[in-house]
PyMOL commands that place a pseudoatom at each C-alpha (Angstrom):
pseudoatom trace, name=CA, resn=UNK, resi=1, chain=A, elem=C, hetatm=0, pos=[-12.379, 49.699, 49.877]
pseudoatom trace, name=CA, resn=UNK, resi=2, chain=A, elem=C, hetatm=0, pos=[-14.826, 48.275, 52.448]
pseudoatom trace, name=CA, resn=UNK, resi=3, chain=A, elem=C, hetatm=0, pos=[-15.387, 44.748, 52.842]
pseudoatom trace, name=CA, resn=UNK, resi=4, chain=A, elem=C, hetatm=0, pos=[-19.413, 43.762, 53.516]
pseudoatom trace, name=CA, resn=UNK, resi=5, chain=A, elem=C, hetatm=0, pos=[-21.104, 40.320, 54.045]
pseudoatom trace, name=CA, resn=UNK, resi=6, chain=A, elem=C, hetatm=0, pos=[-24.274, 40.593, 52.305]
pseudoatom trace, name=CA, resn=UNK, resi=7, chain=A, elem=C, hetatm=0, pos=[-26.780, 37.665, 53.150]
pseudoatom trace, name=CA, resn=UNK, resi=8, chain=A, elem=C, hetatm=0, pos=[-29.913, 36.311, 50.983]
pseudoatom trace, name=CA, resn=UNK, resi=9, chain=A, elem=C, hetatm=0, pos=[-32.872, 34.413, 51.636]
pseudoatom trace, name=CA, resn=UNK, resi=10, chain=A, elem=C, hetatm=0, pos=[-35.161, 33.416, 48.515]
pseudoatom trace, name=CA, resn=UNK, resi=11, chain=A, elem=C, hetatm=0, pos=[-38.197, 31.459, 48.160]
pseudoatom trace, name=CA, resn=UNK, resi=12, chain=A, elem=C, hetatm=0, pos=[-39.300, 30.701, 44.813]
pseudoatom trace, name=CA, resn=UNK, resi=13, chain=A, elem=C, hetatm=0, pos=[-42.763, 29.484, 43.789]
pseudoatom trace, name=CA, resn=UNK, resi=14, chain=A, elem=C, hetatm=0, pos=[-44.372, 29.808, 39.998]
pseudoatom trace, name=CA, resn=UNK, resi=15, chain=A, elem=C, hetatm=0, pos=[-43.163, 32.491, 38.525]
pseudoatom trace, name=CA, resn=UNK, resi=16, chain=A, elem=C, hetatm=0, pos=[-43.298, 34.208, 42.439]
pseudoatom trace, name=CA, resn=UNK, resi=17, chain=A, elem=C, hetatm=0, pos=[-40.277, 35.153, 44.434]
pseudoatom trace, name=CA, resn=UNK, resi=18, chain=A, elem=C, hetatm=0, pos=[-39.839, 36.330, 48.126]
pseudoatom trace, name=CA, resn=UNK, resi=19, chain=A, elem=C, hetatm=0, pos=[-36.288, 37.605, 48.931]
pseudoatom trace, name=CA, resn=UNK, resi=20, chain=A, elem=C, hetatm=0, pos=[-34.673, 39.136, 52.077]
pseudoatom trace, name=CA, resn=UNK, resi=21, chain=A, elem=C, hetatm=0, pos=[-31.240, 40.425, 52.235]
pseudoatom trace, name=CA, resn=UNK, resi=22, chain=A, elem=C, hetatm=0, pos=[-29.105, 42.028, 54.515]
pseudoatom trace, name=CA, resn=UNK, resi=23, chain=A, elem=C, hetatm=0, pos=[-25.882, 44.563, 54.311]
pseudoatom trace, name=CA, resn=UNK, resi=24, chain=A, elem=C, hetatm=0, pos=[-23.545, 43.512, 57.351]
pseudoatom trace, name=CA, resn=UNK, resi=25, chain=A, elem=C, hetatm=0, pos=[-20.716, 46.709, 57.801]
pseudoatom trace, name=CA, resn=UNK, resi=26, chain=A, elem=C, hetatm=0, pos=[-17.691, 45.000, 58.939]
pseudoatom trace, name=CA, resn=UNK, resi=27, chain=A, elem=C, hetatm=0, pos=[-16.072, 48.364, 59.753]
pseudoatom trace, name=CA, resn=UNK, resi=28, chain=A, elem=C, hetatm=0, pos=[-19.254, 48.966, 62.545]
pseudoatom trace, name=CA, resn=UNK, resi=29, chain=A, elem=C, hetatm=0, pos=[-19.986, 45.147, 62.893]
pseudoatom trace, name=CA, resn=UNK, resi=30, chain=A, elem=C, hetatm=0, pos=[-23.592, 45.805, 62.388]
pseudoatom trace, name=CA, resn=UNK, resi=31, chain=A, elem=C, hetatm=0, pos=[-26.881, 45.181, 59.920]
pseudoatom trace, name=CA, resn=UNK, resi=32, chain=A, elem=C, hetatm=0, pos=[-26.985, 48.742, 58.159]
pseudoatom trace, name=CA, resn=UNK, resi=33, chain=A, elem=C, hetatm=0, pos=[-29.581, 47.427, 55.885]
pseudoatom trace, name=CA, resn=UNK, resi=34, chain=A, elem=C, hetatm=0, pos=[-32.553, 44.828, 55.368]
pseudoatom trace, name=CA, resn=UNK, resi=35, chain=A, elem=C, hetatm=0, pos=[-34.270, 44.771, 52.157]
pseudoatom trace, name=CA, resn=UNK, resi=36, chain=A, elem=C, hetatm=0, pos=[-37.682, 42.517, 51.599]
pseudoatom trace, name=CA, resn=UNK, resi=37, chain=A, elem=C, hetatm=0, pos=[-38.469, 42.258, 47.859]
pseudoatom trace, name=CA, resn=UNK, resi=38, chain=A, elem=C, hetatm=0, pos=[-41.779, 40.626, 46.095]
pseudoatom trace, name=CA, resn=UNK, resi=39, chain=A, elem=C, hetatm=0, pos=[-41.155, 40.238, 42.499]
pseudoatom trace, name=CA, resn=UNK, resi=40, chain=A, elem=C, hetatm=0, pos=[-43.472, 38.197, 39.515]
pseudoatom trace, name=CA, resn=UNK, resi=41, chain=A, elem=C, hetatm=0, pos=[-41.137, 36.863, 36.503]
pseudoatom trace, name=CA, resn=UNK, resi=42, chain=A, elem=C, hetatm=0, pos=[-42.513, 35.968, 33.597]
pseudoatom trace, name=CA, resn=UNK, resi=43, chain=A, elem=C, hetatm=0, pos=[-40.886, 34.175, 29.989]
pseudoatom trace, name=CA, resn=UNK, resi=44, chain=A, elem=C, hetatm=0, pos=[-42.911, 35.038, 27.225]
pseudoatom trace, name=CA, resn=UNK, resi=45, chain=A, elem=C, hetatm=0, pos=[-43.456, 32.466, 24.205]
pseudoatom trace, name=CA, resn=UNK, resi=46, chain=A, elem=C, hetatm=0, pos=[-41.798, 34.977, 22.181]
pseudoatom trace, name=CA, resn=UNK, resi=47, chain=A, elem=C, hetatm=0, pos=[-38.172, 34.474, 20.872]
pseudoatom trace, name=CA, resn=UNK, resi=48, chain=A, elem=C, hetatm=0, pos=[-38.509, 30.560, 21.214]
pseudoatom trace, name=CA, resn=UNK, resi=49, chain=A, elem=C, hetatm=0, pos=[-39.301, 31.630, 25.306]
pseudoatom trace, name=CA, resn=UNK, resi=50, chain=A, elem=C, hetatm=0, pos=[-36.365, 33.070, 25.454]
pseudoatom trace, name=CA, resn=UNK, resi=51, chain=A, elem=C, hetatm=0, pos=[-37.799, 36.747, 26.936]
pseudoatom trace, name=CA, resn=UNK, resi=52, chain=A, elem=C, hetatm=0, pos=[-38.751, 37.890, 30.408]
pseudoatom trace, name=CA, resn=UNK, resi=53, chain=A, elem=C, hetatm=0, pos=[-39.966, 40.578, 32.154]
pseudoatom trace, name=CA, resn=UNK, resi=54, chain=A, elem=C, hetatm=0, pos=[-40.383, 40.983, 35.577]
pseudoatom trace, name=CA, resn=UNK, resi=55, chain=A, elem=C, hetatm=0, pos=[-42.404, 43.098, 37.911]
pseudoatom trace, name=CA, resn=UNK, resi=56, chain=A, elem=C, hetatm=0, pos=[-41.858, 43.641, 41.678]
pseudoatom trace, name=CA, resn=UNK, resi=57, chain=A, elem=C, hetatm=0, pos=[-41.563, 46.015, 44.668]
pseudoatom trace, name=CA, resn=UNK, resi=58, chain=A, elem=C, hetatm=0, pos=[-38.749, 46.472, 47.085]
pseudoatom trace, name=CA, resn=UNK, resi=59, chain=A, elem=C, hetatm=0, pos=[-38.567, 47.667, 50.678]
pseudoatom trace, name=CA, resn=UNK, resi=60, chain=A, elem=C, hetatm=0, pos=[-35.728, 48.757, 52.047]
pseudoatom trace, name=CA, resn=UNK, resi=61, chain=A, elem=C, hetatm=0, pos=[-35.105, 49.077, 56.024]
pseudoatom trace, name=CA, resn=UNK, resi=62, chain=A, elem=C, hetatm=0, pos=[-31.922, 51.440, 56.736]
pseudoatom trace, name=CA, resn=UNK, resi=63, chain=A, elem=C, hetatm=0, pos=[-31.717, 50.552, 60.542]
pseudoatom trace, name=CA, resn=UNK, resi=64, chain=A, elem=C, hetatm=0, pos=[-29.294, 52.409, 61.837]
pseudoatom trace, name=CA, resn=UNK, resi=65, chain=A, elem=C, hetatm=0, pos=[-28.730, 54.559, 59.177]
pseudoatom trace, name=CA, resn=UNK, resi=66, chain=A, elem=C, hetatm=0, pos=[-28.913, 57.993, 58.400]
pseudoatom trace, name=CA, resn=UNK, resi=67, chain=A, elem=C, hetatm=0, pos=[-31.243, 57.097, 55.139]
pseudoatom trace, name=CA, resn=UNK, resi=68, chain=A, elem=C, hetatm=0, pos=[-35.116, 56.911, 55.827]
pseudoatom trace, name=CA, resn=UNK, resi=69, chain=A, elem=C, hetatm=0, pos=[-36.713, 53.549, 54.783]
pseudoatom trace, name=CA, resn=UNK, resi=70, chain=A, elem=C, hetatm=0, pos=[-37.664, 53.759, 51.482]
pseudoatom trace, name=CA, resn=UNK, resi=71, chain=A, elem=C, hetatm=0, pos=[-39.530, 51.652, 48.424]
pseudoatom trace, name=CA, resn=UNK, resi=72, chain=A, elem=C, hetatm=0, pos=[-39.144, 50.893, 44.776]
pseudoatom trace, name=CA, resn=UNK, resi=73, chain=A, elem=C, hetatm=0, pos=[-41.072, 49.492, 41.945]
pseudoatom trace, name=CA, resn=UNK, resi=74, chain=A, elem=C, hetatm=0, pos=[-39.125, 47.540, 39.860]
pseudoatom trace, name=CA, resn=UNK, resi=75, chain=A, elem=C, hetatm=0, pos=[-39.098, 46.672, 36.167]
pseudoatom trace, name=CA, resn=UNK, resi=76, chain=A, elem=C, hetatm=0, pos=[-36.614, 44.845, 34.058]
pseudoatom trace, name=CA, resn=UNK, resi=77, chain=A, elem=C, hetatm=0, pos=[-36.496, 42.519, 30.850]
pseudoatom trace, name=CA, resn=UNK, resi=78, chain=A, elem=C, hetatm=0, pos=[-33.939, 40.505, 29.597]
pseudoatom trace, name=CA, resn=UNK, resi=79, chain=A, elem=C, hetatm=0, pos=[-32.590, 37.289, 26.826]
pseudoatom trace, name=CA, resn=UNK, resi=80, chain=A, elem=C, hetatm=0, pos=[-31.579, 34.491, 27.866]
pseudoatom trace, name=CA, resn=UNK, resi=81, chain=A, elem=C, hetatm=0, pos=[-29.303, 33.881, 25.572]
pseudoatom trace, name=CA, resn=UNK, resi=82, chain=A, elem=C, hetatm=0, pos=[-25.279, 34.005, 25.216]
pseudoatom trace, name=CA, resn=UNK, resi=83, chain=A, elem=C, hetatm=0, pos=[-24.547, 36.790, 27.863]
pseudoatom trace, name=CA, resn=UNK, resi=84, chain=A, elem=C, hetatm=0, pos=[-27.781, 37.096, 29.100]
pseudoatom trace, name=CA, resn=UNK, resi=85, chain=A, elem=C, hetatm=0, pos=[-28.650, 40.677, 28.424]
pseudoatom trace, name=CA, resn=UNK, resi=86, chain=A, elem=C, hetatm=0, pos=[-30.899, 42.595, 30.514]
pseudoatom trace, name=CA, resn=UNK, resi=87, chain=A, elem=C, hetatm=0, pos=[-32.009, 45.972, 31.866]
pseudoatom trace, name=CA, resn=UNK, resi=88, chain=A, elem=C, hetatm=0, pos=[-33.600, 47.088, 35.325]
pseudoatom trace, name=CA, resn=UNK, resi=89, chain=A, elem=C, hetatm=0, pos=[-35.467, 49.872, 36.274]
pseudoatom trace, name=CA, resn=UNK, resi=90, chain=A, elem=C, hetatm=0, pos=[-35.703, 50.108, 40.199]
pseudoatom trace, name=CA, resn=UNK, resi=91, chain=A, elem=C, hetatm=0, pos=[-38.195, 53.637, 40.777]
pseudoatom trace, name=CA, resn=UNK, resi=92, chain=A, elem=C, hetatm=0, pos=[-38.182, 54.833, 44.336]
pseudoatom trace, name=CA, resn=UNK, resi=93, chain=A, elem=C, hetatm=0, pos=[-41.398, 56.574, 44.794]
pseudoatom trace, name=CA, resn=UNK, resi=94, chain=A, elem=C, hetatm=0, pos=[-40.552, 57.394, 48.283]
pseudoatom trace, name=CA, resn=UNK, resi=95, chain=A, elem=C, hetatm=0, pos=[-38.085, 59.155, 50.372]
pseudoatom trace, name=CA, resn=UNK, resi=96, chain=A, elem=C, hetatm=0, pos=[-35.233, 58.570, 47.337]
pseudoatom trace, name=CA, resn=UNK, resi=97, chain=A, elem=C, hetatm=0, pos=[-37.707, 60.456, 44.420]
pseudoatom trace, name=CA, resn=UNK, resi=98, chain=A, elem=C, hetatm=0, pos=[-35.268, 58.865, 41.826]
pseudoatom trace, name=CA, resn=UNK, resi=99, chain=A, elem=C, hetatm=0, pos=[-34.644, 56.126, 39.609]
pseudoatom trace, name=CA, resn=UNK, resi=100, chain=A, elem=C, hetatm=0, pos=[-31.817, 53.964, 39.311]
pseudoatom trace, name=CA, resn=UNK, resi=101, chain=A, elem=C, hetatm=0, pos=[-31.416, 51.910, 35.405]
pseudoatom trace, name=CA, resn=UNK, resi=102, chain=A, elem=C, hetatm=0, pos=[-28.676, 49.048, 35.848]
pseudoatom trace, name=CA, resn=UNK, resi=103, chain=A, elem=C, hetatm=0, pos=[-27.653, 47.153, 32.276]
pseudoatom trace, name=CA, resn=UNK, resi=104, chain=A, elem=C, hetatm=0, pos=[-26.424, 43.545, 32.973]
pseudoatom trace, name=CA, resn=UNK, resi=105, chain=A, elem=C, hetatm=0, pos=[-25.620, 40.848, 31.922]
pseudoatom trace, name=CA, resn=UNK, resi=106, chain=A, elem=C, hetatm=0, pos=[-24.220, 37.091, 32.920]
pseudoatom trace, name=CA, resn=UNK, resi=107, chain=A, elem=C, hetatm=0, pos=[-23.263, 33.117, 32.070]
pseudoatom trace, name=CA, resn=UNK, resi=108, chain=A, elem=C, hetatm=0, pos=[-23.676, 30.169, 33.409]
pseudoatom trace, name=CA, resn=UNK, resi=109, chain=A, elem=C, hetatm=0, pos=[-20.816, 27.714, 32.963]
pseudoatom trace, name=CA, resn=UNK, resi=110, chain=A, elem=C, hetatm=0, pos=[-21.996, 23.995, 33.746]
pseudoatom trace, name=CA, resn=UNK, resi=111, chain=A, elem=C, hetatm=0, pos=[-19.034, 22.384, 35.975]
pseudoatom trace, name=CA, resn=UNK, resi=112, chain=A, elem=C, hetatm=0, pos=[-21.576, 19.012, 36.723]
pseudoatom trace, name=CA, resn=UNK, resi=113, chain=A, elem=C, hetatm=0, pos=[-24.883, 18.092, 37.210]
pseudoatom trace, name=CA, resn=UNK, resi=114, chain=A, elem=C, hetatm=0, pos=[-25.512, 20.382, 40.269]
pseudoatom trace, name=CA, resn=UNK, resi=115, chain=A, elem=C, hetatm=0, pos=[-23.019, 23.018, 40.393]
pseudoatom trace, name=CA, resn=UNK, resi=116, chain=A, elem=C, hetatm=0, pos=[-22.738, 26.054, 38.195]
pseudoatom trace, name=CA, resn=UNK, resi=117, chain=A, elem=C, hetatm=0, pos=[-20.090, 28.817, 37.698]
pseudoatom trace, name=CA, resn=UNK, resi=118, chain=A, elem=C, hetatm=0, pos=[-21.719, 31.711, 36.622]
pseudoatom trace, name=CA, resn=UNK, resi=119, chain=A, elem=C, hetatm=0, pos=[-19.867, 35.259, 36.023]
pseudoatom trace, name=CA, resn=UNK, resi=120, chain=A, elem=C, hetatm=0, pos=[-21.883, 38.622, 35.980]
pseudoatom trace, name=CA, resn=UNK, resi=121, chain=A, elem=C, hetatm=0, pos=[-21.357, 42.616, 35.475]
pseudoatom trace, name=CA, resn=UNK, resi=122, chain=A, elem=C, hetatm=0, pos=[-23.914, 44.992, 35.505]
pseudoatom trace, name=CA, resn=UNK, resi=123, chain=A, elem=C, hetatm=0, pos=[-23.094, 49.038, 35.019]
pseudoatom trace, name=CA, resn=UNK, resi=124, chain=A, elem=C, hetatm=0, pos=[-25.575, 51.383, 36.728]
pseudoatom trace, name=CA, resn=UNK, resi=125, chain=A, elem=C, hetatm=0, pos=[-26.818, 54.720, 35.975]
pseudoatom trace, name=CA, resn=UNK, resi=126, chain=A, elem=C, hetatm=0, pos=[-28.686, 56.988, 38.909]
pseudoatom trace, name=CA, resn=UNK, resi=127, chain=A, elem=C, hetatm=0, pos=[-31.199, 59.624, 37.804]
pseudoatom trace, name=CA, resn=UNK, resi=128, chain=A, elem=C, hetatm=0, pos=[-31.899, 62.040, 40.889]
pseudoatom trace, name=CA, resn=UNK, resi=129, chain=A, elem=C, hetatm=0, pos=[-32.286, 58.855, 43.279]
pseudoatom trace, name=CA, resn=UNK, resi=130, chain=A, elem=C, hetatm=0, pos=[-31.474, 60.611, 46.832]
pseudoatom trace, name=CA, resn=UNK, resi=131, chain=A, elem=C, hetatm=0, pos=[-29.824, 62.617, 45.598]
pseudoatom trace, name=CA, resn=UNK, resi=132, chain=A, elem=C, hetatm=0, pos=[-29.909, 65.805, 42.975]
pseudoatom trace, name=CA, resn=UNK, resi=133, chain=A, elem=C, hetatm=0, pos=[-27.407, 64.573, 39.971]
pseudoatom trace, name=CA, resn=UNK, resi=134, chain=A, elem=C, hetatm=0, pos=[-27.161, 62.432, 37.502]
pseudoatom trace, name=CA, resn=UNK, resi=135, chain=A, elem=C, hetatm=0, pos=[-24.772, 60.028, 35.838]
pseudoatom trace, name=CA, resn=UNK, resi=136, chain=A, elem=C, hetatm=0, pos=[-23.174, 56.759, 35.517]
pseudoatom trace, name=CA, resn=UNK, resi=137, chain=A, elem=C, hetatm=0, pos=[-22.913, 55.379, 39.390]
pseudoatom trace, name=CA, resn=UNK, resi=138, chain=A, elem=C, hetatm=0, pos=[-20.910, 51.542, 39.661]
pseudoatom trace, name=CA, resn=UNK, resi=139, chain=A, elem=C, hetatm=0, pos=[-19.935, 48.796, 37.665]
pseudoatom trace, name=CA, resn=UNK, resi=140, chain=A, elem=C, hetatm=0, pos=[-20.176, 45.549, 39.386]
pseudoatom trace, name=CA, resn=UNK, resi=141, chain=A, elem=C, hetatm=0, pos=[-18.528, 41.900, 38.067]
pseudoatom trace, name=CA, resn=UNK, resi=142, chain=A, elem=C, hetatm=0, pos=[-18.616, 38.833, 40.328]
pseudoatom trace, name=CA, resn=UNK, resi=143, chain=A, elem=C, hetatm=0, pos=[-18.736, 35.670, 40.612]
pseudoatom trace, name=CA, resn=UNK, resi=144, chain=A, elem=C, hetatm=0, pos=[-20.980, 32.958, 42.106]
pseudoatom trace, name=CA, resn=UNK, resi=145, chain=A, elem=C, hetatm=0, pos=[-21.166, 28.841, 42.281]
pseudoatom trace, name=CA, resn=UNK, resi=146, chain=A, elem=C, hetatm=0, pos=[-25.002, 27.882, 42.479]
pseudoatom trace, name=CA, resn=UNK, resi=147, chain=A, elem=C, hetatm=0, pos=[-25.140, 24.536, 44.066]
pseudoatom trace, name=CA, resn=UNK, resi=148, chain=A, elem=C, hetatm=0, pos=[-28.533, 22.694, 43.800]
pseudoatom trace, name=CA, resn=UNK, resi=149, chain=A, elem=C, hetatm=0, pos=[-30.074, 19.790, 45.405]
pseudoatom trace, name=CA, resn=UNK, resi=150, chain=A, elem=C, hetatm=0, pos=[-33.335, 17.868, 44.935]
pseudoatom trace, name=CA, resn=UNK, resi=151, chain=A, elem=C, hetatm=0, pos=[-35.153, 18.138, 48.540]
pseudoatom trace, name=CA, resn=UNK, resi=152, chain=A, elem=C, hetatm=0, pos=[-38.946, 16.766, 48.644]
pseudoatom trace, name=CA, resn=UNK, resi=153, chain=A, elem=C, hetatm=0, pos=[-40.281, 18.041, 45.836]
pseudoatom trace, name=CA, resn=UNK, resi=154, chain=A, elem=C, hetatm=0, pos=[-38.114, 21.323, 45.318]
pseudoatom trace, name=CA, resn=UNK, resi=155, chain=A, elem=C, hetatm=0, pos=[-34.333, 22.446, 44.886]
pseudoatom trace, name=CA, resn=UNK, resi=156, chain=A, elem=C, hetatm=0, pos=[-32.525, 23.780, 47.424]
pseudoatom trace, name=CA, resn=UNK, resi=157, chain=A, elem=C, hetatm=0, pos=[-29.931, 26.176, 45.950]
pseudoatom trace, name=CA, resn=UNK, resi=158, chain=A, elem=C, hetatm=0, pos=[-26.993, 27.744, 48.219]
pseudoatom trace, name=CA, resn=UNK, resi=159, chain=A, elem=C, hetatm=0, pos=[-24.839, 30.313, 46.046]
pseudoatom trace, name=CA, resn=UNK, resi=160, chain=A, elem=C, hetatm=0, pos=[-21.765, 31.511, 47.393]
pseudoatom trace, name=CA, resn=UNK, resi=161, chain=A, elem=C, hetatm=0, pos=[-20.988, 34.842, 45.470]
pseudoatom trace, name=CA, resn=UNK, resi=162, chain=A, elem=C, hetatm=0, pos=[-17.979, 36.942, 45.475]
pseudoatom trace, name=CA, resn=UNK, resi=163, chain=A, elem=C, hetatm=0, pos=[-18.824, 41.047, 43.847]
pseudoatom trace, name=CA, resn=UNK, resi=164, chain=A, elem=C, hetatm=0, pos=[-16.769, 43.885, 43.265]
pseudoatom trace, name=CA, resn=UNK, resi=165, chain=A, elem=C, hetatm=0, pos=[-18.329, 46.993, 42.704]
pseudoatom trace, name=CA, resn=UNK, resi=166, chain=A, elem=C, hetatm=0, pos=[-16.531, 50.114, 40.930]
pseudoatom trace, name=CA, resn=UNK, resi=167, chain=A, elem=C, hetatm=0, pos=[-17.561, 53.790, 41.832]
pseudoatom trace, name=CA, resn=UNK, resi=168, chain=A, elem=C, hetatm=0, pos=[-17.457, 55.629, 38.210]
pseudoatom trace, name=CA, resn=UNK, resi=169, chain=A, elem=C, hetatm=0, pos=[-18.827, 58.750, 40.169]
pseudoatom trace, name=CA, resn=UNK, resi=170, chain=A, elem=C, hetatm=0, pos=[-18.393, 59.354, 43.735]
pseudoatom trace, name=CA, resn=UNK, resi=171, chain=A, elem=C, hetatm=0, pos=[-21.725, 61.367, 44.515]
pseudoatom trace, name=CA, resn=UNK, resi=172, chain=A, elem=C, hetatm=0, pos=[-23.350, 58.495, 42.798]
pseudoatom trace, name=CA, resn=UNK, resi=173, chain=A, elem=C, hetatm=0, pos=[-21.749, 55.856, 44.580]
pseudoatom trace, name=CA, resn=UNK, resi=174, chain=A, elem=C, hetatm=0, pos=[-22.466, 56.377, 47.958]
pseudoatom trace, name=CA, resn=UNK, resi=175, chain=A, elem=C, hetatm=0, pos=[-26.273, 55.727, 46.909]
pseudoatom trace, name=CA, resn=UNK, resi=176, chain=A, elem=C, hetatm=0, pos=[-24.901, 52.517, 45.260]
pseudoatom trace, name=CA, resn=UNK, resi=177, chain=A, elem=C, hetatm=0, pos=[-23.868, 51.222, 48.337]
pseudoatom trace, name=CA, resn=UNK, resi=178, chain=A, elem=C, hetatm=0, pos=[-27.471, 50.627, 49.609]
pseudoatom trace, name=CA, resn=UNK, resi=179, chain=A, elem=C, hetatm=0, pos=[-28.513, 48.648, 46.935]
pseudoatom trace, name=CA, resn=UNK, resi=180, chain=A, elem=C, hetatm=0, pos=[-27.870, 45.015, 45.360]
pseudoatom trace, name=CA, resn=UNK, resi=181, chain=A, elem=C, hetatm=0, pos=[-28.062, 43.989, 42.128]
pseudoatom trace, name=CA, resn=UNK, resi=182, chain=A, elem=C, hetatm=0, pos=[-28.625, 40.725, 40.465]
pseudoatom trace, name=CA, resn=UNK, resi=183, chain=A, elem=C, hetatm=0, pos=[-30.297, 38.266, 38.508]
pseudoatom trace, name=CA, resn=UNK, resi=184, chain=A, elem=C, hetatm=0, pos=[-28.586, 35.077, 37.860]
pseudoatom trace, name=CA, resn=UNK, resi=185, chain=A, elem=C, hetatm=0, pos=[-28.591, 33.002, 34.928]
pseudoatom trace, name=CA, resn=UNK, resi=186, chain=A, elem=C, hetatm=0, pos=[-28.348, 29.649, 36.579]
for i in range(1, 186): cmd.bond("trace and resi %d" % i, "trace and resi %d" % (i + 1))
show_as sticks, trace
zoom trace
């Protein structure tokens, strides 16, 4: 397999987020990817607030990479309740004329007051997205340990994360690669 370190930035305001994240290729020792992503959450005062949707757009820079730069709309609901269900629709209505649906799903574990260990899996299914086929495309499970700390008047949250991703089709995985996954019930 091939080992990455994938950085993220967030900044969260409302129900706003800003988020840029980077792929770093170990086996080329350089950035083969920046994505910048915009996204709107929402919890509805339906299911005793339990339900969200959320909204955004994602661009994605594939300096130096074969791949044009590309962007997605993205949609996705979800519970949170035990498990955390949810489902993402990430539409590329650019150079990838496909969409990708990924089903999730994740728990939080409370270790203290501040620190979190929360497990997560998400299975992903590509519909023509760069490429011409269809079919089940990765299964992902991780880990991650959200640590947060009252600064000013905000948190400051640092997450180290440790993912393992699955190819369950080979054609499909190799457009798997450029992409992350994720939200975490924290």
């Amino acid at each position: 397999g091939e080992v990455v370190n994938q950085g993220s930035g967030n900044i969260h305001w409302w129900e706003l987020d800003a988020n840029i994240w980077d792929n770093l290729d170990f086996d080329v020792s350089d950035i083969n990817e920046v994505d910048y992503s915009f996204s709107w959450t929402h919890t509805w005062p339906i299911l005793e607030e339990k339900f969200w949707t959320e909204l955004g757009y994602i661009y994605y820079n594939f300096h130096p990479h074969e791949l044009s730069d590309t962007a997605e709309v993205v949609f996705g609901i979800g519970l949170d309740v035990f498990l955390s269900p949810s489902f993402t629709l990430y539409h590329d209505f650019d150079e990838g004329e496909g969409t990708y649906f990924l089903f999730g799903g994740s728990h939080a574990f409370p270790i203290n007051d501040w620190i979190n260990l929360c497990i997560h899996s998400e299975i992903g299914i590509n519909d023509e997205l760069f490429i011409e086929d269809s079919g089940f495309a990765h299964w992902n499970i991780g880990a991650s340990l959200p640590m947060a700390w009252q600064v000013l008047n905000g948190d400051l949250t640092v997450a180290p994360n440790v993912d393992v991703s699955v190819s369950l089709d080979d054609d499909n995985f190799d457009v798997t690669n450029v992409f992350h996954f994720k939200k975490e019930n924290t």
